[in-house]
C-alpha positions as YAML, in Angstrom:
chain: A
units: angstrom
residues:
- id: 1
  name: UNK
  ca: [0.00, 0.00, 0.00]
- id: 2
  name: UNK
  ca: [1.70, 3.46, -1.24]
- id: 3
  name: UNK
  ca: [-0.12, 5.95, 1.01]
- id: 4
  name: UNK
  ca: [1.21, 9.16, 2.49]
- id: 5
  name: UNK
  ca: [0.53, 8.04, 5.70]
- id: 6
  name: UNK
  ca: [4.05, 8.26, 8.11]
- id: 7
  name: UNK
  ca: [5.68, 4.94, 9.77]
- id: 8
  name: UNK
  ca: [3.70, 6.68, 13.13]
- id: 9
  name: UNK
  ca: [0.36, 5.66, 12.05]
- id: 10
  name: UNK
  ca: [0.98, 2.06, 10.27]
- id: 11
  name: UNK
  ca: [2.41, 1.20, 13.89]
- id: 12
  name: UNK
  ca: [-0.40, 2.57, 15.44]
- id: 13
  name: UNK
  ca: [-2.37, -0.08, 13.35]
- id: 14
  name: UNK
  ca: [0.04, -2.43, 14.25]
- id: 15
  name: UNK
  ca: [-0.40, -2.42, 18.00]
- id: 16
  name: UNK
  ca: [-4.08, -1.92, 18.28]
- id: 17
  name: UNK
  ca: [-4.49, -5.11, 16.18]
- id: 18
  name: UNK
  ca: [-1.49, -7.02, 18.04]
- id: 19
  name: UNK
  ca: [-2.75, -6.00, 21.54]
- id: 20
  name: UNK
  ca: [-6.33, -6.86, 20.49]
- id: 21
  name: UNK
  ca: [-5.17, -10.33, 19.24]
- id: 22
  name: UNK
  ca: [-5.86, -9.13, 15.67]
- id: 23
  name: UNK
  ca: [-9.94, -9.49, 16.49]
- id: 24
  name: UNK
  ca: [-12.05, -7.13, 15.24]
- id: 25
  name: UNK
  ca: [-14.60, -5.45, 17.32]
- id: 26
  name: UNK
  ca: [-13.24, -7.66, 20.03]
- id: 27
  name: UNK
  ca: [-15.22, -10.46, 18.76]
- id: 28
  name: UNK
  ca: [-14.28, -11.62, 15.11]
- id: 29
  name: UNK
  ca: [-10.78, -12.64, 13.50]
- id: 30
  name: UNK
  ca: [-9.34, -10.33, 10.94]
- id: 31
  name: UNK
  ca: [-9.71, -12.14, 7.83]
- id: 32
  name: UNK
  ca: [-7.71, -9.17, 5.52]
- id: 33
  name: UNK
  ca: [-5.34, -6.79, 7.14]
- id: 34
  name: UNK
  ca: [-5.20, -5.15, 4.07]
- id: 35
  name: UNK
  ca: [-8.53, -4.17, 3.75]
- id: 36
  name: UNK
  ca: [-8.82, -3.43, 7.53]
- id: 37
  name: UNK
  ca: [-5.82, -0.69, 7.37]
- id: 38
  name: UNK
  ca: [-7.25, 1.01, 4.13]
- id: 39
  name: UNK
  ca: [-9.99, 1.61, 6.50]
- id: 40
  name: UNK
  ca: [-7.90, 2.45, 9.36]
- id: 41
  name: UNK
  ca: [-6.38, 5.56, 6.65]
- id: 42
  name: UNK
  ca: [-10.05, 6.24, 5.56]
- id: 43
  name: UNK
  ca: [-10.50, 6.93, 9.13]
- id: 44
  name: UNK
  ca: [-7.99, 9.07, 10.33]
- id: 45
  name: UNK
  ca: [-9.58, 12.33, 9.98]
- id: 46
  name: UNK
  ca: [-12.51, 11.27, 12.39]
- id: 47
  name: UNK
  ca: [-10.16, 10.00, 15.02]
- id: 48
  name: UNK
  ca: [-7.87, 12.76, 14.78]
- id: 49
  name: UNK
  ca: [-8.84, 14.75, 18.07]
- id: 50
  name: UNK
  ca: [-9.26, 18.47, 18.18]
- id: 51
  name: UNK
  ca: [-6.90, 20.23, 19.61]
- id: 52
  name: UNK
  ca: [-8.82, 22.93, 22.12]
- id: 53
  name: UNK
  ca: [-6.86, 25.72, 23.41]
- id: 54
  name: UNK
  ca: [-6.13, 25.01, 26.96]
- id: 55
  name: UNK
  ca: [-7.99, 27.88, 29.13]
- id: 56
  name: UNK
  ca: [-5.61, 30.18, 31.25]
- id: 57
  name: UNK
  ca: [-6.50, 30.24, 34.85]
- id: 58
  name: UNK
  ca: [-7.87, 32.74, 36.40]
- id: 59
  name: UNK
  ca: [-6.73, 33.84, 40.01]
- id: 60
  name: UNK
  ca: [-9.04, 33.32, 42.60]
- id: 61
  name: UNK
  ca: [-11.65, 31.56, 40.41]
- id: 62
  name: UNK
  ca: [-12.41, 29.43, 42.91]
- id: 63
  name: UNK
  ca: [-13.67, 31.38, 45.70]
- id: 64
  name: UNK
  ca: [-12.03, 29.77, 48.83]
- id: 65
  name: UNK
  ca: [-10.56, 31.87, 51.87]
- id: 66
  name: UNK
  ca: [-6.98, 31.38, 53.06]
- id: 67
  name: UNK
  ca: [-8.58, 31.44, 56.92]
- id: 68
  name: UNK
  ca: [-9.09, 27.42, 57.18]
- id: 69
  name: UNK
  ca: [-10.54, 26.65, 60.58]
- id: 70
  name: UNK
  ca: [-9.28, 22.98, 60.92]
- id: 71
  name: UNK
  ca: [-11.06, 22.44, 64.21]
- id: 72
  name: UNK
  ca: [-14.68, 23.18, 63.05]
- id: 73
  name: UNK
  ca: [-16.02, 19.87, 60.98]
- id: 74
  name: UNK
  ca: [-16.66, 20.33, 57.02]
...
């Protein structure tokens, strides 16, 4: 298979299958790896998490005191 996909990915396949015991779905043997990767490449984009900016924390969002009282029960 001559895909632009990097060595990353088609070992990605590789150990997903091999830790699953090449099953499918858990339940059924892979009867054509082949087939099963050109799905694995047709699939990439909806696997292919978002990346979400990571919000910047704001000081004293959380609205506790610094005065604990450790002998009064929560």
């Amino acid at each position: 298979m001559s895909q632009n996909i990097d060595a990353n990915e088609a070992e990605r396949f590789f150990n997903h299958f091999q830790s699953n015991g090449w099953l499918v779905g858990g339940k059924s043997k892979m009867k054509n790896w082949q087939a099963s990767a050109k799905n694995w490449i047709m699939n990439l984009q909806s696997f292919t998490p978002i990346q979400v900016a990571a919000a910047t924390p704001v000081p004293g969002n959380l609205k506790t005191s610094n005065q604990k009282k450790y002998d009064e029960p929560l």
